[in-house]
KEVO-634882 format. One record per residue (C-alpha): x, y, z; residue number from 1; residue in one letter. Coordinates in steps of 0.05 Angstrom, whole numbers, plus 5000, padded with zeros to 4 digits. Layout:
N
<r><xx>X</xx><yy>Y</yy><zz>Z</zz><nr>NUM</nr><rest>a</rest></r>
...
//
This chain:
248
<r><xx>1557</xx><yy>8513</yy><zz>1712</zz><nr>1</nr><rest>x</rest></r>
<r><xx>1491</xx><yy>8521</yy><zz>1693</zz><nr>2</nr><rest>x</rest></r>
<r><xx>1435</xx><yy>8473</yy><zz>1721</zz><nr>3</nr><rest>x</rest></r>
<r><xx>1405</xx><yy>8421</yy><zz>1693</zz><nr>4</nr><rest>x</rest></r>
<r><xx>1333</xx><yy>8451</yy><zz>1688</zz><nr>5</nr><rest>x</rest></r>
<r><xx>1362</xx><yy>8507</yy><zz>1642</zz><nr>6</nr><rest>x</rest></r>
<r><xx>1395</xx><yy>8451</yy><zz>1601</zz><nr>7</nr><rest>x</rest></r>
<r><xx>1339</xx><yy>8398</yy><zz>1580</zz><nr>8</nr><rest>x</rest></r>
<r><xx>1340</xx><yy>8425</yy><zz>1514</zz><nr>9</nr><rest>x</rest></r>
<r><xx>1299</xx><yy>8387</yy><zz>1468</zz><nr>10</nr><rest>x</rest></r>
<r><xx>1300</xx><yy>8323</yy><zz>1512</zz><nr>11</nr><rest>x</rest></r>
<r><xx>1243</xx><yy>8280</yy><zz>1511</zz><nr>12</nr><rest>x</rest></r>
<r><xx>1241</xx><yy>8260</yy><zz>1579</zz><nr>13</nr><rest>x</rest></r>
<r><xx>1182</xx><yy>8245</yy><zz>1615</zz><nr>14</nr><rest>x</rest></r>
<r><xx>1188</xx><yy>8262</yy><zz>1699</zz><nr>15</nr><rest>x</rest></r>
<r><xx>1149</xx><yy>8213</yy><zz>1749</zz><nr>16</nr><rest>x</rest></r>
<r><xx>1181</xx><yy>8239</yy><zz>1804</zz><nr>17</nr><rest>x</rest></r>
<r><xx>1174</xx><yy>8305</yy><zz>1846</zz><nr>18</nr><rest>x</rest></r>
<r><xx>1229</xx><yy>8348</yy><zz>1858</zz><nr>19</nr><rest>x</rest></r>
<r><xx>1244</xx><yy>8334</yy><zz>1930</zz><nr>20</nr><rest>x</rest></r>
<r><xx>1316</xx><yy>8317</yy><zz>1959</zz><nr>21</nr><rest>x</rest></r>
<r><xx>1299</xx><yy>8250</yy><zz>1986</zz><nr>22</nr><rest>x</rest></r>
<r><xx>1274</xx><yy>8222</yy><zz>1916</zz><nr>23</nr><rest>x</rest></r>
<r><xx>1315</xx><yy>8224</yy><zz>1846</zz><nr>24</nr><rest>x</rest></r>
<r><xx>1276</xx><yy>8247</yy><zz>1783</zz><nr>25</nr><rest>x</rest></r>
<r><xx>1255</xx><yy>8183</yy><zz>1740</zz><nr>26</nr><rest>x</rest></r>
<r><xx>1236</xx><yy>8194</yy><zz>1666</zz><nr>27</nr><rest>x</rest></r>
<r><xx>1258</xx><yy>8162</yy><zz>1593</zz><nr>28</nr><rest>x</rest></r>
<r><xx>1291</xx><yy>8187</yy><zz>1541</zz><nr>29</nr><rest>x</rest></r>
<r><xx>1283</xx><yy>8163</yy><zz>1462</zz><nr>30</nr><rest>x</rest></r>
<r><xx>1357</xx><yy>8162</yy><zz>1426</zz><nr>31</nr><rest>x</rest></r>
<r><xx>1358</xx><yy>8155</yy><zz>1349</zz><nr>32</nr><rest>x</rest></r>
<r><xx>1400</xx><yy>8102</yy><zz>1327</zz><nr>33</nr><rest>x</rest></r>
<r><xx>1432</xx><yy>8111</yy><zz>1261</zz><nr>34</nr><rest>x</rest></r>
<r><xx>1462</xx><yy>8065</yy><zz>1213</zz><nr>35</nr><rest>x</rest></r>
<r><xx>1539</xx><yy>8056</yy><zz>1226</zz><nr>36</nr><rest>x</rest></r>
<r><xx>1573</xx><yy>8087</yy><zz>1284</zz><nr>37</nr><rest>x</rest></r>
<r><xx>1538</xx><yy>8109</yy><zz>1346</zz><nr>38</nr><rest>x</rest></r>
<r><xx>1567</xx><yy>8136</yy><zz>1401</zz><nr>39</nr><rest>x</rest></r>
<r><xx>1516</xx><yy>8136</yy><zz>1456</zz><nr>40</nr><rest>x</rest></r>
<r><xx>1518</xx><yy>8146</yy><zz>1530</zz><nr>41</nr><rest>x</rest></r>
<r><xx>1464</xx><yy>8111</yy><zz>1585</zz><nr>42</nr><rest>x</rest></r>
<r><xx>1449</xx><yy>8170</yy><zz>1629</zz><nr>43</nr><rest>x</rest></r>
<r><xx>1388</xx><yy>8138</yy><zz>1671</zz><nr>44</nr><rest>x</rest></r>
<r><xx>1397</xx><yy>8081</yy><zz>1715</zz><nr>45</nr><rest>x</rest></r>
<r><xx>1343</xx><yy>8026</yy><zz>1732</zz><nr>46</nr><rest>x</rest></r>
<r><xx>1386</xx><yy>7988</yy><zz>1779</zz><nr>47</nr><rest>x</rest></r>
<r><xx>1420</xx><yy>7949</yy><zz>1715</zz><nr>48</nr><rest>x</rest></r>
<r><xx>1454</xx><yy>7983</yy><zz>1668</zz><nr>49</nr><rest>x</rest></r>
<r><xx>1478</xx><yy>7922</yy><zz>1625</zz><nr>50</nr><rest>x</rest></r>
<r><xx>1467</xx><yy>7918</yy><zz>1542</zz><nr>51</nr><rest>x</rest></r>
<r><xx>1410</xx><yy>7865</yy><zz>1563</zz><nr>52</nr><rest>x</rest></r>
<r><xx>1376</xx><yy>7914</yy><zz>1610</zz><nr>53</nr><rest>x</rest></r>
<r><xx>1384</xx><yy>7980</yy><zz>1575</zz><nr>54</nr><rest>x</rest></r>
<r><xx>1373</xx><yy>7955</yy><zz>1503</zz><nr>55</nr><rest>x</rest></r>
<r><xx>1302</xx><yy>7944</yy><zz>1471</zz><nr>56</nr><rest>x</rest></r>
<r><xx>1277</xx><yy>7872</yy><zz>1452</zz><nr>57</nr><rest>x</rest></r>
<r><xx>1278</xx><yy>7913</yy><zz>1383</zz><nr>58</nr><rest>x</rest></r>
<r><xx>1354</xx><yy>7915</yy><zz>1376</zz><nr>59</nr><rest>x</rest></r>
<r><xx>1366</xx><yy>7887</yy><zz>1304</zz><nr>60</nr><rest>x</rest></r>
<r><xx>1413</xx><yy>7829</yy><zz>1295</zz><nr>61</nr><rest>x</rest></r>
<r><xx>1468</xx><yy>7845</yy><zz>1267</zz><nr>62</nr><rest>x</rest></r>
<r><xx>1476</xx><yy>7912</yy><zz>1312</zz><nr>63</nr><rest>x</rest></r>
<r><xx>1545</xx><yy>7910</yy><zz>1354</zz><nr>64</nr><rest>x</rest></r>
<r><xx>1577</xx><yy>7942</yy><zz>1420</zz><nr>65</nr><rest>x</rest></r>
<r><xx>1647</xx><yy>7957</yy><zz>1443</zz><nr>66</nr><rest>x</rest></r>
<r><xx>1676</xx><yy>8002</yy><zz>1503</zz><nr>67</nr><rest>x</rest></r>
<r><xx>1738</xx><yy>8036</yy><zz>1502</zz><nr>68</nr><rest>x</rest></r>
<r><xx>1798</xx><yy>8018</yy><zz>1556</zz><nr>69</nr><rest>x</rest></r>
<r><xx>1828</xx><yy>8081</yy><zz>1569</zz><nr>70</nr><rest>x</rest></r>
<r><xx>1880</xx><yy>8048</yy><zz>1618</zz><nr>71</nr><rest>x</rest></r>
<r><xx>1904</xx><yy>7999</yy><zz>1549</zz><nr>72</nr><rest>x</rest></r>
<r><xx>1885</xx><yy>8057</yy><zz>1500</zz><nr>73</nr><rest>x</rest></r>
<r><xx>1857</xx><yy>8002</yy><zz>1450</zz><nr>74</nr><rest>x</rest></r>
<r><xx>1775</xx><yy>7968</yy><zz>1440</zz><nr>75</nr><rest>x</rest></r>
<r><xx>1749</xx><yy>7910</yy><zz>1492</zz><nr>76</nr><rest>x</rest></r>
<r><xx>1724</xx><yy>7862</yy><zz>1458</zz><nr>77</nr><rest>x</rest></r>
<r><xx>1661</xx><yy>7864</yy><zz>1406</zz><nr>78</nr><rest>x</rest></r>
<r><xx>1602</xx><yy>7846</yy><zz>1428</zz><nr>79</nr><rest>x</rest></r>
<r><xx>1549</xx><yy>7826</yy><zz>1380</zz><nr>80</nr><rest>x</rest></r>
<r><xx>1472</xx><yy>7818</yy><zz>1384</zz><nr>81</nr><rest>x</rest></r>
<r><xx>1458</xx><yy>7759</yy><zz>1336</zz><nr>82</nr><rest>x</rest></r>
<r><xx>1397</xx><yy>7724</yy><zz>1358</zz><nr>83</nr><rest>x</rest></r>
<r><xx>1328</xx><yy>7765</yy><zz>1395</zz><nr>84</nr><rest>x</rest></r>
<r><xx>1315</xx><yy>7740</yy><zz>1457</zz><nr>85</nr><rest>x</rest></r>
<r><xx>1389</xx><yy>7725</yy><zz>1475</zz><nr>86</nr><rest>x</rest></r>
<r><xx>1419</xx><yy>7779</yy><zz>1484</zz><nr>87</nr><rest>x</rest></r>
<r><xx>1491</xx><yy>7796</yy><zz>1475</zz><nr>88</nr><rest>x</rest></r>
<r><xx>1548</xx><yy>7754</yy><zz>1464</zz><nr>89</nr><rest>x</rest></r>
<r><xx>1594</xx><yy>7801</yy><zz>1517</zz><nr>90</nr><rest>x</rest></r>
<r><xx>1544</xx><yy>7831</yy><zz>1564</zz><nr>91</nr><rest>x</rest></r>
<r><xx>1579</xx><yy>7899</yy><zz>1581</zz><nr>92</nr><rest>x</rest></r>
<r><xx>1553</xx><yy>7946</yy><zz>1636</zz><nr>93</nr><rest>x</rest></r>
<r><xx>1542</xx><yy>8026</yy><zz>1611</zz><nr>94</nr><rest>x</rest></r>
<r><xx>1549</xx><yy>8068</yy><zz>1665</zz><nr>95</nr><rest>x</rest></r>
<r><xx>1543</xx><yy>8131</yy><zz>1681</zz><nr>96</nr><rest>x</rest></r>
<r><xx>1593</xx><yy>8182</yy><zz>1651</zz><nr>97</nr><rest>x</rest></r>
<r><xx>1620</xx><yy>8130</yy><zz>1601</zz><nr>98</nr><rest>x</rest></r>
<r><xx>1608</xx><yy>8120</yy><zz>1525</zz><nr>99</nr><rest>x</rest></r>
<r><xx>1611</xx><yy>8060</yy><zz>1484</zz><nr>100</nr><rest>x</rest></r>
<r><xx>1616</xx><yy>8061</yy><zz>1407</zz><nr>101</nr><rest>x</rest></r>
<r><xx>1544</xx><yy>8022</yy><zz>1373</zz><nr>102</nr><rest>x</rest></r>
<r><xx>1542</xx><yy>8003</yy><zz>1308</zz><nr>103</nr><rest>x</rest></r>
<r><xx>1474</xx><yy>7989</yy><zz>1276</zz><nr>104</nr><rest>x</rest></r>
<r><xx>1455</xx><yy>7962</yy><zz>1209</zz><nr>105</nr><rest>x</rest></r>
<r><xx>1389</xx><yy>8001</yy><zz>1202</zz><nr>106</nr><rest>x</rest></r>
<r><xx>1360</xx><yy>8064</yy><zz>1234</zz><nr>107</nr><rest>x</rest></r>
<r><xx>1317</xx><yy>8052</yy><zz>1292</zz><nr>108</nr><rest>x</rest></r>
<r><xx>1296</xx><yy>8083</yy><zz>1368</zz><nr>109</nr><rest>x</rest></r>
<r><xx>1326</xx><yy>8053</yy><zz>1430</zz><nr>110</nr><rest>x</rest></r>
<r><xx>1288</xx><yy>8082</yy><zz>1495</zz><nr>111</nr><rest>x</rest></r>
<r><xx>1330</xx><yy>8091</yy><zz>1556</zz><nr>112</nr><rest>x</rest></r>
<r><xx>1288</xx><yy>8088</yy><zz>1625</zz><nr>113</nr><rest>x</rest></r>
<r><xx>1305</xx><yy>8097</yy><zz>1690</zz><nr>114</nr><rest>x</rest></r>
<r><xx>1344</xx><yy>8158</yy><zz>1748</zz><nr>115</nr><rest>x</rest></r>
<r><xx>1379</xx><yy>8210</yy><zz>1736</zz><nr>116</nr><rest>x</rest></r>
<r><xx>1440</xx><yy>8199</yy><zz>1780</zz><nr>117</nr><rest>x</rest></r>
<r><xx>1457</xx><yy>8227</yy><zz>1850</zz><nr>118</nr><rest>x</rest></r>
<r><xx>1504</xx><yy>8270</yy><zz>1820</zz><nr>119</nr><rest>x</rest></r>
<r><xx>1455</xx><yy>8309</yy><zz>1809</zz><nr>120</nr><rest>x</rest></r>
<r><xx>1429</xx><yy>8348</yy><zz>1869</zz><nr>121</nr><rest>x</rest></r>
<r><xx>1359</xx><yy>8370</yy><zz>1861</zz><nr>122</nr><rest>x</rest></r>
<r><xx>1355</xx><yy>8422</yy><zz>1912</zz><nr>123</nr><rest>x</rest></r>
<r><xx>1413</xx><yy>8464</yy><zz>1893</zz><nr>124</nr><rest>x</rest></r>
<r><xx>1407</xx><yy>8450</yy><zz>1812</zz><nr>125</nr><rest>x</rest></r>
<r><xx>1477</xx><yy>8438</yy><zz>1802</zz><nr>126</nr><rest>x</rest></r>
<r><xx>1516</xx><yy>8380</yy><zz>1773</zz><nr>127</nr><rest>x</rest></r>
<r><xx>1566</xx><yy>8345</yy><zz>1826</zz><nr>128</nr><rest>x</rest></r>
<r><xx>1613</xx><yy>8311</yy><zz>1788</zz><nr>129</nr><rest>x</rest></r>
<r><xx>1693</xx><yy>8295</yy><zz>1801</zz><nr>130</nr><rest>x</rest></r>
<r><xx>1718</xx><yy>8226</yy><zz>1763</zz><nr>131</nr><rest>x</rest></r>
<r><xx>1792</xx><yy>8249</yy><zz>1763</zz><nr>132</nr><rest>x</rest></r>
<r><xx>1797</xx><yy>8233</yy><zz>1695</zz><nr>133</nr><rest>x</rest></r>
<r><xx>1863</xx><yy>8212</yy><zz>1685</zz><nr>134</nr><rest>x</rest></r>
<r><xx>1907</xx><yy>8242</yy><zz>1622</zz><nr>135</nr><rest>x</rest></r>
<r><xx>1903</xx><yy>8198</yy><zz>1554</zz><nr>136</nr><rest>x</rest></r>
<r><xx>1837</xx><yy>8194</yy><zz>1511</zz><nr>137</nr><rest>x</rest></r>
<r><xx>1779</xx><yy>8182</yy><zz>1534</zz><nr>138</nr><rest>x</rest></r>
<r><xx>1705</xx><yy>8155</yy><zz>1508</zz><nr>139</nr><rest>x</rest></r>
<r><xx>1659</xx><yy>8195</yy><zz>1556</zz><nr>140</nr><rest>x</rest></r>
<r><xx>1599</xx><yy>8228</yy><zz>1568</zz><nr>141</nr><rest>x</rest></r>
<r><xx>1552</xx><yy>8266</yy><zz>1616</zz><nr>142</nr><rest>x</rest></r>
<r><xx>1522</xx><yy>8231</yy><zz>1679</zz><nr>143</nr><rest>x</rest></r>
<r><xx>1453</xx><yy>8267</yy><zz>1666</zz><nr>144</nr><rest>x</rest></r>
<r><xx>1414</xx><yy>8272</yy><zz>1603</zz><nr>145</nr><rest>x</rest></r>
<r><xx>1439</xx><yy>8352</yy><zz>1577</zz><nr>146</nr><rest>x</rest></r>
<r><xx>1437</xx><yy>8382</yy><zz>1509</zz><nr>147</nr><rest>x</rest></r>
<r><xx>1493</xx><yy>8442</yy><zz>1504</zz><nr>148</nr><rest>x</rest></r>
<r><xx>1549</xx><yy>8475</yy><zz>1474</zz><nr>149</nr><rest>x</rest></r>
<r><xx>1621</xx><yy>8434</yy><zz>1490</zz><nr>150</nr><rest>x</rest></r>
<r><xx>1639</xx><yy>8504</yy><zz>1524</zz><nr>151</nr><rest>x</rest></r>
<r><xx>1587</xx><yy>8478</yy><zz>1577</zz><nr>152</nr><rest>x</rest></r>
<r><xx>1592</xx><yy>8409</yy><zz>1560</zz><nr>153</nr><rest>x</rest></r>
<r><xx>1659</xx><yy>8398</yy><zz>1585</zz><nr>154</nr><rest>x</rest></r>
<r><xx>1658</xx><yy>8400</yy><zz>1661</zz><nr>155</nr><rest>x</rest></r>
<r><xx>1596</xx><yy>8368</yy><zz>1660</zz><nr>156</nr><rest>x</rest></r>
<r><xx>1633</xx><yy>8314</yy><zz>1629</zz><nr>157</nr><rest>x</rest></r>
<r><xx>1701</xx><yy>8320</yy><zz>1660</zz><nr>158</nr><rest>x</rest></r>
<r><xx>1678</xx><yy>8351</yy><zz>1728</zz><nr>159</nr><rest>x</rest></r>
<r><xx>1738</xx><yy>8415</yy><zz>1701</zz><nr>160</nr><rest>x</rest></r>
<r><xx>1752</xx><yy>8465</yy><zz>1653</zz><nr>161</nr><rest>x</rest></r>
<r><xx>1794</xx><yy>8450</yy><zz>1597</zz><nr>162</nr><rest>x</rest></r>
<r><xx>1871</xx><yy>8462</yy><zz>1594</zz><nr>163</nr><rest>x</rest></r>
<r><xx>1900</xx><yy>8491</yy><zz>1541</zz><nr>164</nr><rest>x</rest></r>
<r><xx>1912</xx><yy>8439</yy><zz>1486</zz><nr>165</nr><rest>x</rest></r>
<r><xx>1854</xx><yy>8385</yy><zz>1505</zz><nr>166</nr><rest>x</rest></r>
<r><xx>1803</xx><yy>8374</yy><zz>1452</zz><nr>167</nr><rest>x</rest></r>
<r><xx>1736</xx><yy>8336</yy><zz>1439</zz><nr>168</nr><rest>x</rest></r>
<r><xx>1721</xx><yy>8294</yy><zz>1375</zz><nr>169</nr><rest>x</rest></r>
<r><xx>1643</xx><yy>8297</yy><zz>1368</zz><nr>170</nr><rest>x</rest></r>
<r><xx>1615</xx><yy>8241</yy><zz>1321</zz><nr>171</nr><rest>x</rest></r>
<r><xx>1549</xx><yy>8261</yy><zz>1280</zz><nr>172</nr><rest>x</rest></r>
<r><xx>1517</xx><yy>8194</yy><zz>1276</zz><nr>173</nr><rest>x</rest></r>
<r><xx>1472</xx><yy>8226</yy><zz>1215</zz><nr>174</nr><rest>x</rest></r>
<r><xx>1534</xx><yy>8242</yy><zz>1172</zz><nr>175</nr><rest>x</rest></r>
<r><xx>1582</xx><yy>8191</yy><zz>1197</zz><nr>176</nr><rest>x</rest></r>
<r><xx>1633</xx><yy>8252</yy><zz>1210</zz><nr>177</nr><rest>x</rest></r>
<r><xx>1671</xx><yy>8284</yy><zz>1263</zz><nr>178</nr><rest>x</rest></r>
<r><xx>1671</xx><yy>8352</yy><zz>1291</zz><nr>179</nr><rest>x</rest></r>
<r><xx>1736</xx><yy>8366</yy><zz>1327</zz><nr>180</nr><rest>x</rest></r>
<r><xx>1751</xx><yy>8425</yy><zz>1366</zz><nr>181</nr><rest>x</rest></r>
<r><xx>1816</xx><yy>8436</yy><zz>1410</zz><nr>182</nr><rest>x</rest></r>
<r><xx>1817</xx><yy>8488</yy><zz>1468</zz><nr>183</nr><rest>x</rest></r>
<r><xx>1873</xx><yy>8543</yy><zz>1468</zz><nr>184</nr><rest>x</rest></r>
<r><xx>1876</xx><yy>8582</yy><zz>1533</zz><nr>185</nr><rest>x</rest></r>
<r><xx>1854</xx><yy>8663</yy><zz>1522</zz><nr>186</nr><rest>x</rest></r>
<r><xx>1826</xx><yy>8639</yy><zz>1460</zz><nr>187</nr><rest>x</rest></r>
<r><xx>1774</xx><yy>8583</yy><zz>1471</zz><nr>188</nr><rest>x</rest></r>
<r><xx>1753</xx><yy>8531</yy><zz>1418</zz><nr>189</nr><rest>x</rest></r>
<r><xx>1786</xx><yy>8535</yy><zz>1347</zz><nr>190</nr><rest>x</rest></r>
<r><xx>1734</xx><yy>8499</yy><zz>1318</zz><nr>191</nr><rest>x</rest></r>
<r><xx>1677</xx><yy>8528</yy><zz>1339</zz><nr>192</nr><rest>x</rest></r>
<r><xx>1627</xx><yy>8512</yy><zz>1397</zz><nr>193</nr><rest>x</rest></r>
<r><xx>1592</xx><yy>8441</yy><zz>1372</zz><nr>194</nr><rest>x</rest></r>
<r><xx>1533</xx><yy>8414</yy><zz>1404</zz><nr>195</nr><rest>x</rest></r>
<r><xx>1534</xx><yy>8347</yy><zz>1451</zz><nr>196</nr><rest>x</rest></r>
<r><xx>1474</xx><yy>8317</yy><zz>1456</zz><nr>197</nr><rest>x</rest></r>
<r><xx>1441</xx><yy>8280</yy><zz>1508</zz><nr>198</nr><rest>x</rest></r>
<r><xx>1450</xx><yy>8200</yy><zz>1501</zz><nr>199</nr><rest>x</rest></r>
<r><xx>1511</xx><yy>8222</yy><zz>1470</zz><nr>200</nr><rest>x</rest></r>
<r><xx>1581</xx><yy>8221</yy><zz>1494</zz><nr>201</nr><rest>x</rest></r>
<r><xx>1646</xx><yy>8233</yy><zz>1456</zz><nr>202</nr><rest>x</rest></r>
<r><xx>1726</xx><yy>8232</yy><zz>1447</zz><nr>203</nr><rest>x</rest></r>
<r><xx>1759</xx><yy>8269</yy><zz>1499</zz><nr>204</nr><rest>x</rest></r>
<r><xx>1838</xx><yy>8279</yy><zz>1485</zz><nr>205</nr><rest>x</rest></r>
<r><xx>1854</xx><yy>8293</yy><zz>1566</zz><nr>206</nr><rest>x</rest></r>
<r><xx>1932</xx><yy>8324</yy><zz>1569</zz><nr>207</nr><rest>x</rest></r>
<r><xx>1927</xx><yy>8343</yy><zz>1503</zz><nr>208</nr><rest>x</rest></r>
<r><xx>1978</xx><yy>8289</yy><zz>1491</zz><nr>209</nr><rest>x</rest></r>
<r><xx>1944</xx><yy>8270</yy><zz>1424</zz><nr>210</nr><rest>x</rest></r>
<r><xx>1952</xx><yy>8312</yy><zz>1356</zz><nr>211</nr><rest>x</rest></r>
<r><xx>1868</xx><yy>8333</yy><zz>1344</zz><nr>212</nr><rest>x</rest></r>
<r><xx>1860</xx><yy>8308</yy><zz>1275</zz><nr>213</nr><rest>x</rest></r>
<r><xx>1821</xx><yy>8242</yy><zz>1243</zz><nr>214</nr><rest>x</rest></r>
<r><xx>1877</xx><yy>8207</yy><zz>1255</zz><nr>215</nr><rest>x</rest></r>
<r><xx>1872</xx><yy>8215</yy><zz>1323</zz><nr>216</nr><rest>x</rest></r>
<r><xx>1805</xx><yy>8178</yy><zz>1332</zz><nr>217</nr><rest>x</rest></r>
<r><xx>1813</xx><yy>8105</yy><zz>1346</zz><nr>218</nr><rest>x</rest></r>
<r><xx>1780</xx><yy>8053</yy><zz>1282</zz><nr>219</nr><rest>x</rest></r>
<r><xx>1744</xx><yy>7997</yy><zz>1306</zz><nr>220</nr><rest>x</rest></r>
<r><xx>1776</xx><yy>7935</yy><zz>1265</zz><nr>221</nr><rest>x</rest></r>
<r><xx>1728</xx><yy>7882</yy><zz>1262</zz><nr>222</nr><rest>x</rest></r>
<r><xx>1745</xx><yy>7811</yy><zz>1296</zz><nr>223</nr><rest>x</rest></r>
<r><xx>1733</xx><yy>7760</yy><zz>1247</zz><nr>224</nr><rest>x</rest></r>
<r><xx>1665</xx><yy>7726</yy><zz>1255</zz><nr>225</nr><rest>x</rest></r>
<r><xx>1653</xx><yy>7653</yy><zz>1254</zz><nr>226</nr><rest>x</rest></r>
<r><xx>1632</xx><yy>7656</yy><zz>1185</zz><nr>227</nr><rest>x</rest></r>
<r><xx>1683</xx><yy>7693</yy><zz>1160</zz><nr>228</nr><rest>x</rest></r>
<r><xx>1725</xx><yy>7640</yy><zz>1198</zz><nr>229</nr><rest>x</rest></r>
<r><xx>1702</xx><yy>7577</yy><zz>1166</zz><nr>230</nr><rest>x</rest></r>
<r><xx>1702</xx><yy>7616</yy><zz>1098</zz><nr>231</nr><rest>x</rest></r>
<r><xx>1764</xx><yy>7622</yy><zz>1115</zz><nr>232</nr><rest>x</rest></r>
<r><xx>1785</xx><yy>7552</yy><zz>1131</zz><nr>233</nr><rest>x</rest></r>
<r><xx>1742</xx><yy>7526</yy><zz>1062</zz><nr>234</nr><rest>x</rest></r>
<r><xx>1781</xx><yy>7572</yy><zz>1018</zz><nr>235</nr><rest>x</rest></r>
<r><xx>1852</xx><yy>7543</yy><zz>1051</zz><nr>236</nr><rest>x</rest></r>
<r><xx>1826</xx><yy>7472</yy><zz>1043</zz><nr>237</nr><rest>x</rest></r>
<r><xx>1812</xx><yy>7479</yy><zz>0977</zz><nr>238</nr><rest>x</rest></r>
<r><xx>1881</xx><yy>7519</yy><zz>0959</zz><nr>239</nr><rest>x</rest></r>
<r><xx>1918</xx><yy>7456</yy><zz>0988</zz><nr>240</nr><rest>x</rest></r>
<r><xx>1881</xx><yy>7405</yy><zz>0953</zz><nr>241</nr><rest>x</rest></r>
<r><xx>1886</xx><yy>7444</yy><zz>0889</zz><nr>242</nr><rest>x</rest></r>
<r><xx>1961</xx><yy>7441</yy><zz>0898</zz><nr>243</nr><rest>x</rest></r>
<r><xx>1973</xx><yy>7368</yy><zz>0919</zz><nr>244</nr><rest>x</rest></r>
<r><xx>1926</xx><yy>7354</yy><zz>0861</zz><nr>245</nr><rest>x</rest></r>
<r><xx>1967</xx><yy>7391</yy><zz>0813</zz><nr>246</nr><rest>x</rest></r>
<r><xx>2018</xx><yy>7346</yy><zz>0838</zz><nr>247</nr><rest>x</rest></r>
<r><xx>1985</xx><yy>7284</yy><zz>0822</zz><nr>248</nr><rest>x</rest></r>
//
């Protein structure tokens, strides 16, 4: 693995603390939030890594937040932030090495602050990291801030290489499109080597028990809100008057 000096590429993250092994490196990072689906990663810790904590007071309303279950294979419930100053409705934790899928209504800048994580170790510049991932698909991401190539991407985010059917669904927030790429064994990625950001994390097909096509990434469906709800419940109160006035 390469180390995590080498792979700071483009990051804007600002260090406060020197490099000794006693004390982690603290900095920020600025992640571009794009209108529609985001899927971002929290890969600096200040003690609380909840959506209150890690979110800026300038989240706009109408923005939402859901984690994947990879033990139920299906979306936790959405959490919305409707009102500044409250927060959100569900208020998840983001920690390190996990994603979680943001939508936004508008482009803004949310600025993550905080430690890189022990899993990082400082004097020897390499990346510790062994979640024992088990197979299914997974919504994942790097424990430390890196920009690079999948090809290095992957056991930074796994803590392995990649077996021989596994592949990675890459979402370009920008575009609104996937990149998906599946390893072959002697033959590497069939779909090139695509780029994971940091702040970013990804699909991860683990096993390779998943065909790698758009099908294969999961679509948030929407819970009904409550004003959808009482829409609803007008519009069926009106039907049944309607008929028992027809009636009449």
């Amino acid at each position: 693995m390469k180390t995590f000096a080498t792979l700071l590429t483009g990051l804007l993250l600002a260090f406060s603390a020197t490099a000794q092994s006693s004390v982690n490196i603290v900095g920020y990072y600025n992640l571009p939030i794009h209108p529609g689906e985001n899927l971002i990663a929290n890969q600096l810790s200040n003690s609380n890594n909840t959506l209150n904590a890690i979110f800026n007071p300038t989240t706009p309303v109408g923005s939402t937040y859901t984690r994947w279950d990879p033990v139920a294979q299906q979306f936790a419930p959405v959490s919305t932030y409707a009102v500044p100053g409250t927060g959100w409705t569900i208020n998840y934790s983001l920690n390190f090495g996990e994603g979680g899928l943001l939508t936004s209504p508008i482009r803004w800048t949310n600025t993550f602050v905080g430690e890189v994580t022990h899993a990082y170790n400082i004097d020897t510049g390499v990346l510790d990291w062994h979640p024992n991932y088990a197979n299914g698909l997974h919504l994942i991401s790097s424990p430390i801030p890196l920009t690079a190539p999948i090809d290095v991407m992957f056991p930074d985010v796994v803590g392995r290489l990649p077996q021989n059917g596994e592949w990675v669904g890459i979402l370009n927030p920008e575009t609104q499109l996937y990149t998906i790429t599946t390893f072959h064994t002697g033959s590497g990625w069939d779909n090139g080597n695509p780029i994971l950001s940091y702040g970013q994390s990804a699909w991860f097909d683990l096993g390779g028990g998943l065909a790698a096509t758009y099908a294969s990434i999961p679509t948030l469906v929407p819970e009904p809100n409550a004003i959808a709800l009482a829409v609803g419940a007008i519009a069926t109160l009106l039907f049944r008057r309607s008929r028992t006035i027809g009636r009449e």
